[in-house]
Biopython code that builds the backbone (N, CA, C, O; Angstrom):
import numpy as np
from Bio.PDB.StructureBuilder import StructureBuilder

atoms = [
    (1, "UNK", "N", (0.821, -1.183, 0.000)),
    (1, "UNK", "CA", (0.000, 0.000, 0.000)),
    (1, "UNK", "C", (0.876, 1.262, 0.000)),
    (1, "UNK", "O", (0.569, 2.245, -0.674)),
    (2, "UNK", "N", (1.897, 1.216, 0.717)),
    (2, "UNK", "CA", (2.916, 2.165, 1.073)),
    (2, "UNK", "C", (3.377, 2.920, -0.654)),
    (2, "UNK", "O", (3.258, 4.030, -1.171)),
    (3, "UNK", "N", (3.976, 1.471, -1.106)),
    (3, "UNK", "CA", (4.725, 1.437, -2.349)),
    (3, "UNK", "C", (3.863, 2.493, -3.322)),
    (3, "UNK", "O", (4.336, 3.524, -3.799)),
    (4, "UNK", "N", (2.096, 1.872, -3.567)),
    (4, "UNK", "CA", (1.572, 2.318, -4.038)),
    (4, "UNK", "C", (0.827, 3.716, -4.341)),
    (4, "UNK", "O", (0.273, 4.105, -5.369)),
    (5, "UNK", "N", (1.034, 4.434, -2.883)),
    (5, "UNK", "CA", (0.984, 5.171, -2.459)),
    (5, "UNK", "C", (1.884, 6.145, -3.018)),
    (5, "UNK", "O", (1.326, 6.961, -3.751)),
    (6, "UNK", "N", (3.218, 6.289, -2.859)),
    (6, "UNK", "CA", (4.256, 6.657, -3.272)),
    (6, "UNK", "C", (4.170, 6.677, -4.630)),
    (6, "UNK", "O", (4.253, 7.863, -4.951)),
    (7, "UNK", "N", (4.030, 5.893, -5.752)),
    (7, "UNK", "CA", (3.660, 5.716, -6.641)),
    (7, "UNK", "C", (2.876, 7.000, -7.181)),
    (7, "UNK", "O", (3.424, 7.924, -7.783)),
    (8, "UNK", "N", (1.453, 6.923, -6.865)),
    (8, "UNK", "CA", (0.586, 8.219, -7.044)),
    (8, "UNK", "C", (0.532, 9.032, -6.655)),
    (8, "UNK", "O", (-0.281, 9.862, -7.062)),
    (9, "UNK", "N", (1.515, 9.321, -5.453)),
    (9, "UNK", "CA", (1.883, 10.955, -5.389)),
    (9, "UNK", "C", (2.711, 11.217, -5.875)),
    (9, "UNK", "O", (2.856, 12.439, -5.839)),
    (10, "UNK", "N", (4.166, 10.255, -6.875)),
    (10, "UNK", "CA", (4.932, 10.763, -7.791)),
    (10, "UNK", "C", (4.047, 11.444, -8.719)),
    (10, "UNK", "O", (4.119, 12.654, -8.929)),
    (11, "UNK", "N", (3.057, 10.521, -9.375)),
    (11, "UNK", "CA", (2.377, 10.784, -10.582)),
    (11, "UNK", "C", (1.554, 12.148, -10.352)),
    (11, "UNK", "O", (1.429, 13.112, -11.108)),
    (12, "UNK", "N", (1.090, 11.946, -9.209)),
    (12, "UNK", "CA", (0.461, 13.587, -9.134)),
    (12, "UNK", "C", (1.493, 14.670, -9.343)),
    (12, "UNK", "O", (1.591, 15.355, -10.361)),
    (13, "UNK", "N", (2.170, 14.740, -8.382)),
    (13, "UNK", "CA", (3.242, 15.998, -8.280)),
    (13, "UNK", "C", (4.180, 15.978, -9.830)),
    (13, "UNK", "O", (4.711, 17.024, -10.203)),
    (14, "UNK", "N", (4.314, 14.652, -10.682)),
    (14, "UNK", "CA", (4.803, 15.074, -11.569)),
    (14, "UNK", "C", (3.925, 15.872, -12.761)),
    (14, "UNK", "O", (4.390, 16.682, -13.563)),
    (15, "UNK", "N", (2.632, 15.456, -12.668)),
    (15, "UNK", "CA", (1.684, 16.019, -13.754)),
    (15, "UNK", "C", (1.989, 17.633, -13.248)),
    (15, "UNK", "O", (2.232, 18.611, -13.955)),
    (16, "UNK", "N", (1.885, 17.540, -11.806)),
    (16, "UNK", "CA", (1.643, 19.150, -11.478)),
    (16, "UNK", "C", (2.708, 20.042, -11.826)),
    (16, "UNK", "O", (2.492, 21.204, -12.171)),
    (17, "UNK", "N", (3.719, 19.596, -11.755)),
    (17, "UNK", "CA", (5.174, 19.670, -12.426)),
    (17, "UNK", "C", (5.231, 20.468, -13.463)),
    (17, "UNK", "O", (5.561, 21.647, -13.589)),
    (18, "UNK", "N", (4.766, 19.443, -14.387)),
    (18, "UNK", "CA", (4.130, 19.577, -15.932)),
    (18, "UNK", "C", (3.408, 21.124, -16.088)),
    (18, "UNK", "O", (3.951, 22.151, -16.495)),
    (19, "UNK", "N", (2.095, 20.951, -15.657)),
    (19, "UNK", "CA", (1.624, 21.697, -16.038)),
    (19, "UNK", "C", (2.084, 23.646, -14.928)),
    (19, "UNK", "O", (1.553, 24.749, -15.059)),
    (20, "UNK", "N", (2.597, 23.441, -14.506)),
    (20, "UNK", "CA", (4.118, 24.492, -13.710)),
    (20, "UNK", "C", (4.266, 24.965, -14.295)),
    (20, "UNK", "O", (3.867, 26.127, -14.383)),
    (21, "UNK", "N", (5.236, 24.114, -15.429)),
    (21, "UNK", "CA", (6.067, 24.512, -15.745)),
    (21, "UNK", "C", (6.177, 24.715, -17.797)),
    (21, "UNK", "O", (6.948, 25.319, -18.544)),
    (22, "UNK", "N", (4.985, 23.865, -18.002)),
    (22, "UNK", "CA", (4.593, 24.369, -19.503)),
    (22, "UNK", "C", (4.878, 25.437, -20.207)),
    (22, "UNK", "O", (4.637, 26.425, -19.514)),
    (23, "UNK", "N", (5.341, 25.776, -21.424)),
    (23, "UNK", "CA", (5.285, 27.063, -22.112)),
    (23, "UNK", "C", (4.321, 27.831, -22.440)),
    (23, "UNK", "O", (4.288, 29.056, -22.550)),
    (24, "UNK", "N", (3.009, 26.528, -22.691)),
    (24, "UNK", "CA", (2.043, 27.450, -22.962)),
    (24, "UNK", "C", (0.773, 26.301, -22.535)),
    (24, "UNK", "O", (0.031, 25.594, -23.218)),
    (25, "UNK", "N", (0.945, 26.519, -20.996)),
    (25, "UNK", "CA", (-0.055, 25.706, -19.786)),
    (25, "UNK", "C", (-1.260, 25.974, -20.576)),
    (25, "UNK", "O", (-1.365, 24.929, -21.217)),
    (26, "UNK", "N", (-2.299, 26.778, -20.949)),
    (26, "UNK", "CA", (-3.761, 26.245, -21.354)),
    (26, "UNK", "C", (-3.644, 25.049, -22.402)),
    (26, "UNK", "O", (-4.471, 24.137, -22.389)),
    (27, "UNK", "N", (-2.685, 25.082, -23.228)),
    (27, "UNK", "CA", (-2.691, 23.784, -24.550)),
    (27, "UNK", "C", (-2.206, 22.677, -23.966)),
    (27, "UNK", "O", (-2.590, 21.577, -24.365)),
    (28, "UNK", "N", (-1.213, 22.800, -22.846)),
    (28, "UNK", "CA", (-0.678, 21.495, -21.918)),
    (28, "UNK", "C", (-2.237, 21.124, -21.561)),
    (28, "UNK", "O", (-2.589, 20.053, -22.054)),
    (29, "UNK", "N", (-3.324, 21.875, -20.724)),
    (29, "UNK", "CA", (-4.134, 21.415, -19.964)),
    (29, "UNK", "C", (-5.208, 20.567, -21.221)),
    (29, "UNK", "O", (-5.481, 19.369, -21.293)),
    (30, "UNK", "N", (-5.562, 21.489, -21.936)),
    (30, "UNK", "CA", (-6.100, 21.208, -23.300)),
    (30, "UNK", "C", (-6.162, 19.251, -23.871)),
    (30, "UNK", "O", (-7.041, 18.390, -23.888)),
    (31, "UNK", "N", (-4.341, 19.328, -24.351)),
    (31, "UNK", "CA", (-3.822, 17.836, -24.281)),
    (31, "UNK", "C", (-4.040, 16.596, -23.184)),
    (31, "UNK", "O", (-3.985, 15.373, -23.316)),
    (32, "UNK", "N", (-4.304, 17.433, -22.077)),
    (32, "UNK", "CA", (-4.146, 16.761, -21.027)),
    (32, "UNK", "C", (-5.240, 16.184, -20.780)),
    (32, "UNK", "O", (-5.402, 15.066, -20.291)),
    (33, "UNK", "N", (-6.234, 17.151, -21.211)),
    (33, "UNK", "CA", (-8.245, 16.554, -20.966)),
    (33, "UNK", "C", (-8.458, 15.698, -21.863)),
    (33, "UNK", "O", (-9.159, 14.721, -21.600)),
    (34, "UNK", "N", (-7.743, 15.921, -23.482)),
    (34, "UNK", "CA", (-8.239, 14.874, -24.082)),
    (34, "UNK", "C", (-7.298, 13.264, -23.478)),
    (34, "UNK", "O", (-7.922, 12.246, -23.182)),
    (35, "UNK", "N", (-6.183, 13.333, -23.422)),
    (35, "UNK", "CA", (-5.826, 12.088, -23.460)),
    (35, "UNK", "C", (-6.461, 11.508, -21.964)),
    (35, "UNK", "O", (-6.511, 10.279, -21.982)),
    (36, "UNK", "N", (-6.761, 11.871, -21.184)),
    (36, "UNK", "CA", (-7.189, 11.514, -19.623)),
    (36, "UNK", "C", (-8.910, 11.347, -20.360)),
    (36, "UNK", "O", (-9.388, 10.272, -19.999)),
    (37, "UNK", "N", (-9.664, 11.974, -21.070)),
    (37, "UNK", "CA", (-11.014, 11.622, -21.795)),
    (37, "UNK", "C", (-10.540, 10.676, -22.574)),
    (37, "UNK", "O", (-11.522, 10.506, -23.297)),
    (38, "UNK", "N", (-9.806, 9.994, -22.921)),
    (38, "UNK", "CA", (-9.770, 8.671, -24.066)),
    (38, "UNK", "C", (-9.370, 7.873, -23.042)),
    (38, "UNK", "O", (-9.923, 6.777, -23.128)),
    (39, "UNK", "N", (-8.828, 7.939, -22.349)),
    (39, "UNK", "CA", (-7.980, 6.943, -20.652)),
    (39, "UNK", "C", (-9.346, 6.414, -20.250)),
    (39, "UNK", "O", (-9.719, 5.248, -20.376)),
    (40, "UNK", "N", (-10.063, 7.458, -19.735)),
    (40, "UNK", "CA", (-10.989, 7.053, -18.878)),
    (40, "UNK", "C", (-12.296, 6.531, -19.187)),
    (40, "UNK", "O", (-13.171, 6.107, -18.432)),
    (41, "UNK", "N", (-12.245, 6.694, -21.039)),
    (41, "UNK", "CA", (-13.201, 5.650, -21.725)),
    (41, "UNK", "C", (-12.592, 4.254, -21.708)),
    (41, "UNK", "O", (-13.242, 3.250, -22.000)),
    (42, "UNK", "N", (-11.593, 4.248, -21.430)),
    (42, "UNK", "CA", (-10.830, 2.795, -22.004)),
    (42, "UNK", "C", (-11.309, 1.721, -20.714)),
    (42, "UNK", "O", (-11.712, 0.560, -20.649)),
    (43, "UNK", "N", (-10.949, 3.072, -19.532)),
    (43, "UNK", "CA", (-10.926, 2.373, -18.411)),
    (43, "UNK", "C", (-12.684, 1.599, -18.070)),
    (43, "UNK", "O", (-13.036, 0.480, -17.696)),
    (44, "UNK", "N", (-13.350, 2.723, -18.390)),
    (44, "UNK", "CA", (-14.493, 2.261, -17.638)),
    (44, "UNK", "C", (-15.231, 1.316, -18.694)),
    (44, "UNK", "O", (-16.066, 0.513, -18.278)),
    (45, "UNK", "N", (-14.946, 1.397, -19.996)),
    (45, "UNK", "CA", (-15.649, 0.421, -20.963)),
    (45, "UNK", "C", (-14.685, -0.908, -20.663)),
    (45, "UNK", "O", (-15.303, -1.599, -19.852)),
    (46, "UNK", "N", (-13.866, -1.312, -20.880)),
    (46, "UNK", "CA", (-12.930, -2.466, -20.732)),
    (46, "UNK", "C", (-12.431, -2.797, -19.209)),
    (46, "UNK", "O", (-11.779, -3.841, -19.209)),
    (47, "UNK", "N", (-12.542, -2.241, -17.989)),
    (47, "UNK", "CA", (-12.611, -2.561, -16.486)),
    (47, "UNK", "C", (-13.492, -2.451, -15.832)),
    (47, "UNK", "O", (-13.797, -3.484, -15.236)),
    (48, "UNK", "N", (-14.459, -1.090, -15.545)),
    (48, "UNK", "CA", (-14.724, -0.909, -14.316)),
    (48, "UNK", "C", (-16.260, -0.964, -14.365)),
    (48, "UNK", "O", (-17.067, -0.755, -13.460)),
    (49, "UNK", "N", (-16.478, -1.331, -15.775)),
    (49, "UNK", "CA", (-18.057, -1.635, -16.364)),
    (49, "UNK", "C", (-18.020, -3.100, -17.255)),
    (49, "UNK", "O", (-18.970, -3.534, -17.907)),
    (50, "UNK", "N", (-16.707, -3.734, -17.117)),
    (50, "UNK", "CA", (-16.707, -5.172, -18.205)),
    (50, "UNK", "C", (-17.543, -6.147, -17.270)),
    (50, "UNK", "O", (-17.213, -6.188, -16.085)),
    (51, "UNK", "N", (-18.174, -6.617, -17.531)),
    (51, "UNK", "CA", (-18.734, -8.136, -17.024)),
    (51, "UNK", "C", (-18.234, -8.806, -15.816)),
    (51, "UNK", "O", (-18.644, -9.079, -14.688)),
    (52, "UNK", "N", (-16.621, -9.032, -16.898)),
    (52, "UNK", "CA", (-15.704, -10.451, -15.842)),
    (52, "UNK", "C", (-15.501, -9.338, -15.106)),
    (52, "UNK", "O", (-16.061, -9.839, -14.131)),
    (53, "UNK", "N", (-15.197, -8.280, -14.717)),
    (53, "UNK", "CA", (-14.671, -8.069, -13.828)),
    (53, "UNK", "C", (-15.950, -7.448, -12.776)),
    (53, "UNK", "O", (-15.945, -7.961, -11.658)),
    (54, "UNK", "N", (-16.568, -6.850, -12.922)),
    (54, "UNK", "CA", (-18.006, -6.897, -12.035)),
    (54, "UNK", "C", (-18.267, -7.895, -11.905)),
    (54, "UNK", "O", (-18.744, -7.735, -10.781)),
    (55, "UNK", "N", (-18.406, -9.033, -12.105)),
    (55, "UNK", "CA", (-18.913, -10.321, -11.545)),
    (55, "UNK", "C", (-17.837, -10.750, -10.630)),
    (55, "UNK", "O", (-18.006, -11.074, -9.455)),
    (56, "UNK", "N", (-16.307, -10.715, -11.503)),
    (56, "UNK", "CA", (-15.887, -11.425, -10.096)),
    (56, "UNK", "C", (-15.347, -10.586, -8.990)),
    (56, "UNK", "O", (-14.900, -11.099, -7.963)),
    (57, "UNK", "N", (-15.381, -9.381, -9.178)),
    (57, "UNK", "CA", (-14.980, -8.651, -7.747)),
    (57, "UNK", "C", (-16.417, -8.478, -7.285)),
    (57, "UNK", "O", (-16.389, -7.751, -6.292)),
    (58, "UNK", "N", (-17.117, -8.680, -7.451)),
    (58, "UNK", "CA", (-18.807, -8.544, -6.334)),
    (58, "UNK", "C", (-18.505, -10.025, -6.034)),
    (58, "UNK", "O", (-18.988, -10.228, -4.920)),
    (59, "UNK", "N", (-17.920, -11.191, -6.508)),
    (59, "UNK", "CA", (-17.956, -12.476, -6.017)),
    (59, "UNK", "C", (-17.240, -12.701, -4.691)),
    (59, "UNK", "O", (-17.628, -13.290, -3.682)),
    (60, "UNK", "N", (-16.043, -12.051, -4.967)),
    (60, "UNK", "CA", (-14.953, -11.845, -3.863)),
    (60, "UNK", "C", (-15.298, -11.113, -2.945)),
    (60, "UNK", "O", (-15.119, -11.294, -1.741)),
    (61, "UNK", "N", (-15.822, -10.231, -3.479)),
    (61, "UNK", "CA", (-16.241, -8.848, -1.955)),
    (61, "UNK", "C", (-17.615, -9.255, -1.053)),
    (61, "UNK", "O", (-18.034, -8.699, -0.038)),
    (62, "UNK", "N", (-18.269, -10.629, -1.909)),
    (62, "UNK", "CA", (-19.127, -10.544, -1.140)),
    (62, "UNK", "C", (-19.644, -12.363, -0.735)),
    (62, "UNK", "O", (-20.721, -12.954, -0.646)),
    (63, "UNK", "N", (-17.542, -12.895, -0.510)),
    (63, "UNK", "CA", (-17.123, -14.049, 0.318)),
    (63, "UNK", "C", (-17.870, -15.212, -0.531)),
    (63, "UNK", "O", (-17.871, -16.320, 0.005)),
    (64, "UNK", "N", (-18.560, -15.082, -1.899)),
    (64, "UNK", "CA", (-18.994, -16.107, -2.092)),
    (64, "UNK", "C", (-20.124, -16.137, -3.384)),
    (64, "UNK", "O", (-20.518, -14.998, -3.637)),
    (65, "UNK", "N", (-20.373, -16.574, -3.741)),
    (65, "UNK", "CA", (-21.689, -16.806, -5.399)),
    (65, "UNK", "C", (-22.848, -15.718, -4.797)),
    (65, "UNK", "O", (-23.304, -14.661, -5.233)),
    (66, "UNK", "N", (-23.144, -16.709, -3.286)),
    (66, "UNK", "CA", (-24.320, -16.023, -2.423)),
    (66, "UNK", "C", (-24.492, -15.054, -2.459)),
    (66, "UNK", "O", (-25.681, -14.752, -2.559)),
    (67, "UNK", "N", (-23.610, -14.058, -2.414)),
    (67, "UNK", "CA", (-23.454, -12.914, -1.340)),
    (67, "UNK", "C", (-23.276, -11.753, -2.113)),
    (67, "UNK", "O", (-23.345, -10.576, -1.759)),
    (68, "UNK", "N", (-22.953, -12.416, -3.617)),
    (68, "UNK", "CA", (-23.038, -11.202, -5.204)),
    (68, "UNK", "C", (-23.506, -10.051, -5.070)),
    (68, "UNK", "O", (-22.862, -9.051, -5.388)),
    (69, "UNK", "N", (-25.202, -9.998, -4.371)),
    (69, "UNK", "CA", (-25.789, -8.965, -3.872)),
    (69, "UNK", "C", (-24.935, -8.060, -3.493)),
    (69, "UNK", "O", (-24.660, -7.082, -4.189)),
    (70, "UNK", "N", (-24.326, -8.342, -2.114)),
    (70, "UNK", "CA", (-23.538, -7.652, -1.451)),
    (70, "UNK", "C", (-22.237, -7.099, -1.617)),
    (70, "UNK", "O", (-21.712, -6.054, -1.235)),
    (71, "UNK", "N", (-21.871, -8.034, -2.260)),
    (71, "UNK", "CA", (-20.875, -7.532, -3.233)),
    (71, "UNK", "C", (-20.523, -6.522, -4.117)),
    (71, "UNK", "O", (-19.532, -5.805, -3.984)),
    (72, "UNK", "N", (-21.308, -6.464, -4.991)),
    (72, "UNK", "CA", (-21.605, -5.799, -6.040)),
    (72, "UNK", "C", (-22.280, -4.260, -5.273)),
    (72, "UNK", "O", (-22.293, -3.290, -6.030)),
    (73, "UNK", "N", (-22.614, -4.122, -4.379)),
    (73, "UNK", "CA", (-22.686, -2.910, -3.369)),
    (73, "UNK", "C", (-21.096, -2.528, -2.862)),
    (73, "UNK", "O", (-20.611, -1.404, -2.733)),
    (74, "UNK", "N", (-20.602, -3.550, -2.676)),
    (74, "UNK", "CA", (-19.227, -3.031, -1.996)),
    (74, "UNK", "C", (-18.327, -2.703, -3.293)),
    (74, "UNK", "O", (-17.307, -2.015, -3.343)),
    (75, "UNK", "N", (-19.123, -3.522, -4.525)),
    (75, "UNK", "CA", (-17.739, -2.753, -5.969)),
    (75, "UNK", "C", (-18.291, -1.285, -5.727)),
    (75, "UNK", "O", (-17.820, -0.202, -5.381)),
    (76, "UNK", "N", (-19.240, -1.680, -6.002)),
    (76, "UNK", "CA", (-20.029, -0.093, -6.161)),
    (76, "UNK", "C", (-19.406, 1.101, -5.161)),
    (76, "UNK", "O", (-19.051, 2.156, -5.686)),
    (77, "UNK", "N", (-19.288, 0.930, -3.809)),
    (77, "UNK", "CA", (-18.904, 1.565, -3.478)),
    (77, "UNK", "C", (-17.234, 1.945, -3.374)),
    (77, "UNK", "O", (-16.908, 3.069, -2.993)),
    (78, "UNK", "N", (-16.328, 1.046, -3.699)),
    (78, "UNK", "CA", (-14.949, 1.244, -4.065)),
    (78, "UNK", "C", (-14.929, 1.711, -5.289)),
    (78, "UNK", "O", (-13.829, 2.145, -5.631)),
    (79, "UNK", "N", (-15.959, 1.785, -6.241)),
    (79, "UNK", "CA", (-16.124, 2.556, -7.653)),
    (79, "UNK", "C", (-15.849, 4.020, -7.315)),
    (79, "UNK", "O", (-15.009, 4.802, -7.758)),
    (80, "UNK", "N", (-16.811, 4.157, -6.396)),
    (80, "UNK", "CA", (-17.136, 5.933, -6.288)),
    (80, "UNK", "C", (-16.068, 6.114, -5.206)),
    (80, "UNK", "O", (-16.015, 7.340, -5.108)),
    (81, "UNK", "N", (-15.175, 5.598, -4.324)),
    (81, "UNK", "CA", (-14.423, 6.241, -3.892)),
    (81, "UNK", "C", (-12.775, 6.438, -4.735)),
    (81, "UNK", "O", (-11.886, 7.279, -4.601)),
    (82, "UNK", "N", (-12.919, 5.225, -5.619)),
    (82, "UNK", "CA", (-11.858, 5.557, -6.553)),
    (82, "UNK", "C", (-11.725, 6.366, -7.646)),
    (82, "UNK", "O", (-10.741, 6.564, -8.358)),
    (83, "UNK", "N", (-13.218, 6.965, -7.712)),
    (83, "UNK", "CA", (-13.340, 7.845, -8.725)),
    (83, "UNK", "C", (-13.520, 9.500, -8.095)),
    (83, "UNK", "O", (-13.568, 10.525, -8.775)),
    (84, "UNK", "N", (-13.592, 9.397, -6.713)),
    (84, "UNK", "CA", (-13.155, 11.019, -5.567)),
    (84, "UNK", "C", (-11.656, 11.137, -5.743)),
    (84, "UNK", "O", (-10.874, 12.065, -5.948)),
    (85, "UNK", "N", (-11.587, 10.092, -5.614)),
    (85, "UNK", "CA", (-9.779, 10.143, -4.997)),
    (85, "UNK", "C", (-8.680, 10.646, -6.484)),
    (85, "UNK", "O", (-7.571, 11.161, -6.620)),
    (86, "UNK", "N", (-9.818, 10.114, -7.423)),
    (86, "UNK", "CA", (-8.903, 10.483, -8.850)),
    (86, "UNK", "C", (-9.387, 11.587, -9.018)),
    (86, "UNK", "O", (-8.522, 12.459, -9.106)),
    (87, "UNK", "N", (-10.619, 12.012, -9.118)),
    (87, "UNK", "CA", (-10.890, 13.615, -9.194)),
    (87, "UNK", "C", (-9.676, 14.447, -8.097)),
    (87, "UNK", "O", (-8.795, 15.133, -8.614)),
    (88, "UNK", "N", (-9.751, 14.309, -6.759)),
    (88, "UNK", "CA", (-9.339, 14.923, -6.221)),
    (88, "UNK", "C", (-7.596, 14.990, -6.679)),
    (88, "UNK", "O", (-6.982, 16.000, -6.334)),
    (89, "UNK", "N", (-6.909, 13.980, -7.394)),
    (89, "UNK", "CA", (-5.561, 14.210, -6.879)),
    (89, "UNK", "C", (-5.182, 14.382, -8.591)),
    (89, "UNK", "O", (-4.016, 14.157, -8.914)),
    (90, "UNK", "N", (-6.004, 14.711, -9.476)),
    (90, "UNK", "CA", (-6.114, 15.747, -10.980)),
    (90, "UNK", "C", (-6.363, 16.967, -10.342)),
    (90, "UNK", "O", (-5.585, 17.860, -10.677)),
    (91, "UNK", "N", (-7.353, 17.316, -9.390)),
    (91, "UNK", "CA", (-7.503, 19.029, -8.883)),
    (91, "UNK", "C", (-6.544, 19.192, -7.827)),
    (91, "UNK", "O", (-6.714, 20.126, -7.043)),
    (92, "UNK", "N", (-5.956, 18.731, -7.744)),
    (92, "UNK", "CA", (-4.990, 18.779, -6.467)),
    (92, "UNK", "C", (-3.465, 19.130, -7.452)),
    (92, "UNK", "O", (-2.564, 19.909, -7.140)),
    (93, "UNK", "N", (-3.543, 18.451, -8.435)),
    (93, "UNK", "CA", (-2.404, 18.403, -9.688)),
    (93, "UNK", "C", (-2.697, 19.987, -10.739)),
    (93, "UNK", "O", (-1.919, 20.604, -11.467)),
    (94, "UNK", "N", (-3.711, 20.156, -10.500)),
    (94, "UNK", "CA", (-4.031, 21.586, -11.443)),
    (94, "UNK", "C", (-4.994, 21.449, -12.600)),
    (94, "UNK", "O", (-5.458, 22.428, -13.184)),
    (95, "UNK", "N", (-5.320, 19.994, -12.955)),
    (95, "UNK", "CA", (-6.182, 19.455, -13.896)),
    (95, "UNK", "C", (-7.564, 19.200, -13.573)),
    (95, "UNK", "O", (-7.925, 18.028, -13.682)),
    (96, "UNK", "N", (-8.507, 20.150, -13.157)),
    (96, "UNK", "CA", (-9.485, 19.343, -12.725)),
    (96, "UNK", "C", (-10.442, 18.659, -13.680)),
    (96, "UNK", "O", (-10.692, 19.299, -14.701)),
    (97, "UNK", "N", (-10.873, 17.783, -13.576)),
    (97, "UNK", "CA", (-11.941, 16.384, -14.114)),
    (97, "UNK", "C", (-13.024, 16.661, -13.982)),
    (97, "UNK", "O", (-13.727, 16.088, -14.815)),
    (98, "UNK", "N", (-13.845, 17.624, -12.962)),
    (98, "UNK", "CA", (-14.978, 17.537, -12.562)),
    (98, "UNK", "C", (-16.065, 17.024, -13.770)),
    (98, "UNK", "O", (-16.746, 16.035, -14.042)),
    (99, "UNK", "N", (-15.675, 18.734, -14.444)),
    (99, "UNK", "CA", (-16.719, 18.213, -15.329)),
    (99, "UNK", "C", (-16.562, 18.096, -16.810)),
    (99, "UNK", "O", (-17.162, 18.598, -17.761)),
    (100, "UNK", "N", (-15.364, 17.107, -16.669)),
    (100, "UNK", "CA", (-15.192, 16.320, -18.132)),
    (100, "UNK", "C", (-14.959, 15.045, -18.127)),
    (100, "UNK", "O", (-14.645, 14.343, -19.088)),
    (101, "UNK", "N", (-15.204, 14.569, -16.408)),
    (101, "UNK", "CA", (-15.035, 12.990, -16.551)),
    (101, "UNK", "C", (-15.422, 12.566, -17.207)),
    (101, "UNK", "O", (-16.285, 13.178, -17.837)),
    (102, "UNK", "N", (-15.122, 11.312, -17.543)),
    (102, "UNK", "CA", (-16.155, 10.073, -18.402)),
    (102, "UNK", "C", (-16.399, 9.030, -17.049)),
    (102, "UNK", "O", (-16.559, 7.830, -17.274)),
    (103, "UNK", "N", (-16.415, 9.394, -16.056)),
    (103, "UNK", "CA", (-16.647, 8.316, -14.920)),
    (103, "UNK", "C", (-18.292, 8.988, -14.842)),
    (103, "UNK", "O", (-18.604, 10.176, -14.759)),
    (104, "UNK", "N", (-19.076, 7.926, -14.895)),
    (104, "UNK", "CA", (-20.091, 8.838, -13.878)),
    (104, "UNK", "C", (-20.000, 8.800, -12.357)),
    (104, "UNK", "O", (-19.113, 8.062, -11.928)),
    (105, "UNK", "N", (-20.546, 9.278, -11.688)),
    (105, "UNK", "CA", (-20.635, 9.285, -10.167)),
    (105, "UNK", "C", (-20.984, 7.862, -9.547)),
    (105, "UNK", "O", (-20.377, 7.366, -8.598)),
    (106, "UNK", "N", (-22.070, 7.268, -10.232)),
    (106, "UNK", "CA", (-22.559, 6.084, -9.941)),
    (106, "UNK", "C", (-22.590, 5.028, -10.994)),
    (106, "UNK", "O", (-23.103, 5.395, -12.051)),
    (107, "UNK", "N", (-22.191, 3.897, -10.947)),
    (107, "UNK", "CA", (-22.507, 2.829, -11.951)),
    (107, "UNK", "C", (-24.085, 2.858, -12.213)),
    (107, "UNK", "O", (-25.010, 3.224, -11.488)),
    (108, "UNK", "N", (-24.062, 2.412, -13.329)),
    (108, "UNK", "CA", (-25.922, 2.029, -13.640)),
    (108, "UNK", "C", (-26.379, 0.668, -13.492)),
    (108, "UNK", "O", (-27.163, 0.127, -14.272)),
    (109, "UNK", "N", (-25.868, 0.129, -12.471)),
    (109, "UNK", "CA", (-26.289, -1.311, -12.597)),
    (109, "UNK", "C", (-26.412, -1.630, -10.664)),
    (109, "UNK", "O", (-26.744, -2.738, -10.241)),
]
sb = StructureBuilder()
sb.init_structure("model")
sb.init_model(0)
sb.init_chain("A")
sb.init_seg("    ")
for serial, (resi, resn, name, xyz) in enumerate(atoms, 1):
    if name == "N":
        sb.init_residue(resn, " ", resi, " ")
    sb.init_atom(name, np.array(xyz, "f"), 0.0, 1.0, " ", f" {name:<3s}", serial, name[0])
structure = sb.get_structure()
C-alpha cells in the first residue's frame, strides 16, 4: 500500500510539475483533458463496467456466489471512492476532471 501510495503521489506531483512549468499551460491542460477523456473511456468500458470483472470482484467482496448482492454494493462503493480520490488528486495536480469525466458518479447497474 505504502509502495503504491508513493507511486501516485509521484504521478500527481509530476503532472503538477508539468503543467508548472509548460510554455504554454492552457494547450498542456487542453492535451491533457483529451488524453485523460480517451484513458478514462478505455478504463471504464474495458474494467470498471466489463462483465468479468463486475462479476468477479462482487464475487470476492461478497465471500462467495451467495453474497453477489452484497458484493456488487461493496464494488459499487470502491467505484465511487476511486473515482473522488482520482478527481481529487487531478484538482490537487491543477487538472481538474470535474466536469469532463467520463466516470459517472454512480454505476448504472
Amino acid at each position: 500500500m505504502q509502495d503504491e501510495a508513493r507511486h501516485v503521489a509521484y504521478g500527481t506531483m509530476h503532472l503538477q510539475f508539468l503543467l508548472d512549468n509548460a510554455p504554454d499551460p492552457d494547450a498542456q491542460r487542453r492535451q491533457l483533458h483529451e488524453l485523460a477523456t480517451a484513458s478514462e473511456m478505455f478504463f471504464l468500458d474495458l474494467f470498471f463496467m466489463h462483465p468479468a470483472t463486475v462479476e468477479s470482484s462482487s464475487i470476492l467482496a461478497g465471500d462467495g456466489f451467495d453474497g453477489i448482492e452484497k458484493g456488487l454494493e461493496i464494488y459499487k462503493m470502491a467505484y465511487r471512492k476511486m473515482r473522488e480520490e482520482y478527481l481529487l488528486r487531478t484538482e490537487l495536480a491543477g487538472l481538474d476532471r470535474r466536469e469532463k469525466c467520463m466516470f459517472p458518479p454512480d454505476l448504472p447497474f
